[in-house]
N, C-alpha and C positions, 0 to 999 in steps of 0.2 A: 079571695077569689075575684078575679076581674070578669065582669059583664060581657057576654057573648063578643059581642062586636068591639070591645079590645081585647078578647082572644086572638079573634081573627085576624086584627093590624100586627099582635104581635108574632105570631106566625107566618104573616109577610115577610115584617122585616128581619124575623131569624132568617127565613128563605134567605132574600135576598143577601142580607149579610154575612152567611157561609158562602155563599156563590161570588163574592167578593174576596174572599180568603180570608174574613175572619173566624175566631178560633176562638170559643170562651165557654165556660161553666156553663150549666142550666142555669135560666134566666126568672124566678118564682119576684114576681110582679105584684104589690099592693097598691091598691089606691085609700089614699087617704084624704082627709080636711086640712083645712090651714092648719087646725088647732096642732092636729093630731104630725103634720110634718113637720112643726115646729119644734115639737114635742123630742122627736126622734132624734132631732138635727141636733138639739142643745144635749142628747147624750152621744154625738159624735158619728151619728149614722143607727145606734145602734137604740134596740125596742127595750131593753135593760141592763142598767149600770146599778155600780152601788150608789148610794145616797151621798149627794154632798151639794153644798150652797153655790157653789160655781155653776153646776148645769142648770139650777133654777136664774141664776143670772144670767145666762146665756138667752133661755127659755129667751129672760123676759124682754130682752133686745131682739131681738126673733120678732116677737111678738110684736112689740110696737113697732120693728120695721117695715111687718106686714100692714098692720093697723093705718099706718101711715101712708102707706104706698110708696116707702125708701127701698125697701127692697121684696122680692118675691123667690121661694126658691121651687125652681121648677122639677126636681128630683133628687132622690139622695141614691148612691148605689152600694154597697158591703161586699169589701173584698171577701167574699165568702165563695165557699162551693156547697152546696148549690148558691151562685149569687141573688140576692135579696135587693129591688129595688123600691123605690116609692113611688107614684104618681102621683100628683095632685088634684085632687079631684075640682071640677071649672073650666080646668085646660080646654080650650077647643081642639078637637081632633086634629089640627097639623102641629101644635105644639107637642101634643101625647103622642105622633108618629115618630117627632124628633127626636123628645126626650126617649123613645125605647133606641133608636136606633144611636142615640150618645151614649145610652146604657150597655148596650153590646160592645161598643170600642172601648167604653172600658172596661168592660168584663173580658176584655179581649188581652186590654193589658195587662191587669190583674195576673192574670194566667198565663203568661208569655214571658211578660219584662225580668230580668233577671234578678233584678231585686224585689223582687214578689217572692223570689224562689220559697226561701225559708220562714216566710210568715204563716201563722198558726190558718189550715181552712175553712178553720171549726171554730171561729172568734165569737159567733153569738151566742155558741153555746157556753164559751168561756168566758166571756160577758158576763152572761148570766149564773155562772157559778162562782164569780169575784162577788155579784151584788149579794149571794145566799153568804158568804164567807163575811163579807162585811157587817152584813145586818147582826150575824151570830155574833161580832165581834160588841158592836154597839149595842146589842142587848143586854151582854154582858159585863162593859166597861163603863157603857156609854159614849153619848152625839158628840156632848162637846172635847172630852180629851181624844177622840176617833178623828170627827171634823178638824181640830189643831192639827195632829200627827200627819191626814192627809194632807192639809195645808203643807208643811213641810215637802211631802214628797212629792207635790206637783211645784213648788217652787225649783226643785233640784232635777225634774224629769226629764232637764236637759244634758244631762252630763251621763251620758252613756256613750256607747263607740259604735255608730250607725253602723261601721262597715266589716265590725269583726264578724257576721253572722258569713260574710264571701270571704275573711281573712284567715289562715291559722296563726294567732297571737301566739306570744309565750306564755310559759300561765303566770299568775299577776301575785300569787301567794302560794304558803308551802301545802296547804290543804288542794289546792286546784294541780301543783308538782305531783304532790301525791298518788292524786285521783289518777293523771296520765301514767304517772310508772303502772299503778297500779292494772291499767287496764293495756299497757304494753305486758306486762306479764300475764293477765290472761290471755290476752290475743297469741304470746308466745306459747303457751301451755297449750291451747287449743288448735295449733298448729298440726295438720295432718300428716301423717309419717311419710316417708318420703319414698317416692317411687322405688323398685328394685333397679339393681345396675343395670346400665344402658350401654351400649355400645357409645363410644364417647363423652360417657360420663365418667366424672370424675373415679380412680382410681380407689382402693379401698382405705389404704393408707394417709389419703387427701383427705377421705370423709370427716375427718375431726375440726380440718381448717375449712373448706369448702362447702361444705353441706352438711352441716351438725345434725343428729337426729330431734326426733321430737323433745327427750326429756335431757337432753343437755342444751336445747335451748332453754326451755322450759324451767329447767337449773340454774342455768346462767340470767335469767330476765329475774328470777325469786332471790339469787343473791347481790343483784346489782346493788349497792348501797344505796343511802338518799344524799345527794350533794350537801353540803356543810352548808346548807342555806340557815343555819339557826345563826353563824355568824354573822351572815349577810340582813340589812333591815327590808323590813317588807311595806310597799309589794316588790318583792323578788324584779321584774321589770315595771316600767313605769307603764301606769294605766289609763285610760278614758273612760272605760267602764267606771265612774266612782261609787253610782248608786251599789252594782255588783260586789266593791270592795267595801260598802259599809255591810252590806246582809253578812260579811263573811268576818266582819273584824270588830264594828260597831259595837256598844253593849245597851242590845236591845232586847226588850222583852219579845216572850213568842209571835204576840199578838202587832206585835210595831213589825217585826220583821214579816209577818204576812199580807200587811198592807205593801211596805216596801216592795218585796216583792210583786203583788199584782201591779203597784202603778210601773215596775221596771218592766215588767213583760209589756203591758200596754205599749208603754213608750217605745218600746221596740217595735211593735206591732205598727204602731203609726208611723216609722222614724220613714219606711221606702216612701209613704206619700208625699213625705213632707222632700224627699229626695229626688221625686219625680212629679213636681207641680205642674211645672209648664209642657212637660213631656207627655202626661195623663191627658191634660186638660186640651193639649193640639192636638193628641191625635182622636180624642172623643167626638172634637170639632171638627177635627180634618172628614171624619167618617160622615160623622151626620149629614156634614153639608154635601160628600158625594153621592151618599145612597142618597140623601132627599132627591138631590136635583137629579141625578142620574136614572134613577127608580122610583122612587115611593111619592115623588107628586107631579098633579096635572097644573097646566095653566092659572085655573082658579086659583090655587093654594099656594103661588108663588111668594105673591105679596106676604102674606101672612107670615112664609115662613122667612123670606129676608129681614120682615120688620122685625123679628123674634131672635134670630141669628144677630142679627146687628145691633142691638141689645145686650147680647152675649160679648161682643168681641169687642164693644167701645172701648177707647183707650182716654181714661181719664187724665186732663195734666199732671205730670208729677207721680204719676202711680205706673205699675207696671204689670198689666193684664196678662195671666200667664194664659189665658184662654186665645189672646189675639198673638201674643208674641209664640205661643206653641204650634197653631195651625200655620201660622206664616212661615215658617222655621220650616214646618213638616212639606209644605208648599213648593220651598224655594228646593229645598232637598232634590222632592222628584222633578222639578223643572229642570235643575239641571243635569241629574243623572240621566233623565230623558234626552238632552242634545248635548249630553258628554261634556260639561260646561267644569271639568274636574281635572284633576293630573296632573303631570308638570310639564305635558307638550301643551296644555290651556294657559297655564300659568305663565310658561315662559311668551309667552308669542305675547306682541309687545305691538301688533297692528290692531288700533281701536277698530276702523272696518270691520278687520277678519274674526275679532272676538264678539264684537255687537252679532254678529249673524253666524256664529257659529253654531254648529249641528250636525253633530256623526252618526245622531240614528240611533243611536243604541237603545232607549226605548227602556229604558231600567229603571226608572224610578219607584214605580211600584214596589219592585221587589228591594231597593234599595229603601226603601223608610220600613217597609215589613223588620228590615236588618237593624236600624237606627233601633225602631220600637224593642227590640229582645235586648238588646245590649249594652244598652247604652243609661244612664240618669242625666238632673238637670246641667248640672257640672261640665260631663264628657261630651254632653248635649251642645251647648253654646260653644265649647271649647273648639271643637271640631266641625263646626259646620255653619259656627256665624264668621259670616266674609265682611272685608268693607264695601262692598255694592250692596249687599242688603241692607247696610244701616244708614246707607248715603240716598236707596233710594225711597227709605221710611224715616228719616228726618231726625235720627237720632244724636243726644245730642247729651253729656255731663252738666249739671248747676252746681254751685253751693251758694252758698249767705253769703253775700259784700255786708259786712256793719256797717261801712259809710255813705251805702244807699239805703239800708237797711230794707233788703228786698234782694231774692234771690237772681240772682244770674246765670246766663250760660257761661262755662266755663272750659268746654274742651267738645270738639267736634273730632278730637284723634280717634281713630278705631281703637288703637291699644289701649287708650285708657277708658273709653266704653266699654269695652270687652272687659279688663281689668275690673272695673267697676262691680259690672256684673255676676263676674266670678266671685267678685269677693262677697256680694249679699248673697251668693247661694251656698258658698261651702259652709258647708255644718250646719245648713240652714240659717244662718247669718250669725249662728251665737259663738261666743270663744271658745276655742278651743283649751279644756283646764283637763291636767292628769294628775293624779294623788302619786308622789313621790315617794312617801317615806311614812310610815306609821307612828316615828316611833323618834321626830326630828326633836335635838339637841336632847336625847334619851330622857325624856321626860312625856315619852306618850304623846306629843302634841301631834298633829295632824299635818304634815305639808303639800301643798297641792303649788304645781305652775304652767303659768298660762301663757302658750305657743304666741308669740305678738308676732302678727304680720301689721306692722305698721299703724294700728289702730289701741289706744285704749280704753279701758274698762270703764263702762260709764261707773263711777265710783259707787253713787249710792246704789244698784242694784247688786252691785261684789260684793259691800257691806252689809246687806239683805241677805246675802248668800251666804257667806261668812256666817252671819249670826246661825243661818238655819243649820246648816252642818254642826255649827259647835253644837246646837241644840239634841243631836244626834249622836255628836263623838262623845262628847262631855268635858272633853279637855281641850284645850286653846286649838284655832284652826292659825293655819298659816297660808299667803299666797303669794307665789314670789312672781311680777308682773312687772311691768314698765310706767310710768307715770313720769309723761313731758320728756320721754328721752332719755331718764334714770332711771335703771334698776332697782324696784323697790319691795320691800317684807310685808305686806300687809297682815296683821293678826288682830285676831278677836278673840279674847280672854275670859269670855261672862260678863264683863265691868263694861269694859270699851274696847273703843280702835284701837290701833296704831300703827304706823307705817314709819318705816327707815329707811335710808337709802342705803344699796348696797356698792362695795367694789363694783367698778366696771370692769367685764371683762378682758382679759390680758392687762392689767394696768395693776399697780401695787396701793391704788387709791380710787 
């Protein structure tokens, strides 16, 4: 329960923040200690998790970052309904008006964004019935083969298919074929009889090709055979999901497949933040900073809150603040849908003059990032609305390592390949993209999985990491068909050791 008088702030800036056109869950508000927000932060946002030595690791970096004065976190928020935020208790009151009013735009996005659509709104309480499942688990088996197994499935928590939850896949095995006939042949059978003849409806004679009744559909969906997929090797098509394809093929005990599964759901649950970093994080910023200045403070509390904001949005060398590079982004948006700064009558007109001072009026910006905000992730985000004036007139710029200065350099001020750049550290969240092929490769059960190469390879030792961990899980040899220096290569891990061969290059007889 928050103290009278931040009630009262947070019911300003609900006020004001629906009268701005944001749109979010109830907003239930904790204040907390360092201790205790640290606490919360090293379980991911959330007040209970299961047990494991990672979130005490986390804790303890938290901890000394605060101890130290390396870093401070001034709120945590849970995509939850009702949403669940933290305070920190110390904050002076322009900080605690900011942080509720950063809390709102993202409770805003939470509930808006389209990749929020399908995430669980009930996660804390699901949280906290992963940590009751777990603990029963480790009372009963024990910490340390529980703490190994999770080990395993947080090393692997990245190989799931962030976008199947908006896509309809094929299904991936004959058990998931199955389940779909299955539930087209109820959907068939539970099919309503069909209206009496109609004046231009179908003839009565036609009814058998044209409008079947209930139980010869019904009939025909109960006789449809099952495709000769036993001759074909599974998965039936190729997958991303791989954690999903080991709960369903893997041979695991009950108890491994209930961990699997909670950290797969998790990882799902987390996969839209991780897909909408700089989009979350600009437009929390973009909100703040307008209600602050626009509404919620006087002259006094200026300073305070730029020196806090700027804070927030600094842009370290070499790193990439999704906090400064989101609000600038959400910025640039409505400046120029405000003076029509867009199109291909903008684009083509080719007088510096006419385009430095250009201004149609239109006055739409607003409603145009409202649009960006629902539709859009980090991806479609930068793809579609970083120009080269915004990067030319924030000083963006490509490095890599020279060895023979042995110090990094700049190496490209082209747009395309800063843009390129960028996309390529956000897709999939920067990790490879690997699909399990075959269950069942060179028919000896082995494992094969291959990895999508856009021009980059696998840092070896973490695939071999990988590798080991899946075998740990299949039981029998893993394979990964990849690229290494420009060759086609088998990477497998057998129980013993590596090994890697090169393969045929494609189209070539060598």
């Amino acid at each position: 329960m928050l103290p009278p008088y931040l009630q009262e702030m947070q019911r300003q800036v609900e006020t004001v923040a629906r009268a701005c056109g944001l749109d979010f869950f109830e907003t239930r508000f904790i204040l907390v200690d360092t201790k205790t927000i640290n606490e919360v932060a090293a379980y991911g946002g959330f007040p209970s998790r299961y047990p494991h030595w990672r979130f005490g690791m986390e804790y303890d970096r938290l901890a000394k970052g605060s101890k130290y004065g390396l870093s401070k976190i001034y709120e945590l928020v849970i995509n939850n309904d009702p949403c669940y935020a933290y305070l920190l208790e110390g904050n002076n009151l322009v900080d605690q008006k900011m942080v509720m009013a950063h809390v709102m735009a993202h409770n805003d996005f939470f509930k808006n964004n389209e990749y929020f659509k399908h995430t669980n709104r009930k996660m804390i309480d699901e949280m906290a019935n992963h940590a009751v499942k777990v603990q029963k688990i480790i009372d009963r088996i024990g910490i340390e083969p529980v703490e190994n197994f999770i080990d395993l499935c947080h090393s692997l928590d990245n190989l799931i298919d962030p976008h199947s939850p908006y896509i309809a896949r094929p299904p991936a095995t004959r058990d998931e074929l199955e389940d779909l006939l299955e539930e087209a042949r109820a959907a068939a059978a539970d099919a309503p009889e069909p209206a009496e003849q109609k004046a231009g409806a179908p003839r009565s004679y036609m009814k058998g090709f044209l409008s079947p009744d209930r139980s010869s559909a019904g009939k025909r969906a109960a006789d449809t055979p099952l495709p000769s997929v036993q001759l074909r090797r599974e998965p039936i098509h190729p997958t991303r999901d791989v954690l999903a394809f080991l709960l369903h093929r893997a041979p695991l005990e009950d108890w491994q497949r209930t961990i699997l599964e909670i950290v797969r759901e998790e990882a799902y649950y987390f996969a839209p933040q991780a897909m909408t970093k700089i989009m979350n994080e600009g437009w929390a910023t973009f909100w703040h900073s307008r209600l602050m200045t626009h509404h919620l403070i006087d002259a006094s509390e200026v300073v305070q809150f730029a020196h806090t904001t700027s804070g927030v949005t600094a842009q370290a060398p070499g790193q990439l603040n999704p906090y400064k590079m989101g609000v600038e982004l959400f910025r640039d948006i409505a400046h120029r849908w405000d003076r029509g700064l867009h199109g291909r009558e903008y684009r083509d007109c080719d007088d510096y003059e006419k385009k430095k001072h250009w201004d149609t009026g239109a006055r739409d910006g607003l409603r145009k990032i409202f649009e960006v905000r629902r539709i859009h992730n980090d991806v479609t985000f930068i793809d579609e609305f970083l120009t080269p004036e915004f990067l030319t007139e924030r000083l963006f710029y490509t490095y890599d390592y020279n060895r023979q200065k042995s110090e990094y350099v700049i190496s490209s001020r082209e747009f395309s390949e800063i843009k390129q750049r960028l996309l390529f550290q956000l897709t999939n969240g920067g990790h490879p993209v690997i699909s399990v092929t075959d269950a069942d490769h060179v028919n000896r059960g082995e494992l094969l999985l291959e990895h999508q190469h856009y021009g980059v390879d696998l840092e070896l030792p973490y695939a071999k990491s990988t590798l080991e961990n899946l075998y740990a899980i299949w039981k029998k040899p893993v394979n990964l068909m990849t690229q290494v220096q420009g060759r086609p290569t088998l990477m497998t891990f057998d129980g013993t050791g590596h090994m890697a061969r090169d393969l045929p290059l494609a189209g070539t007889g060598h």
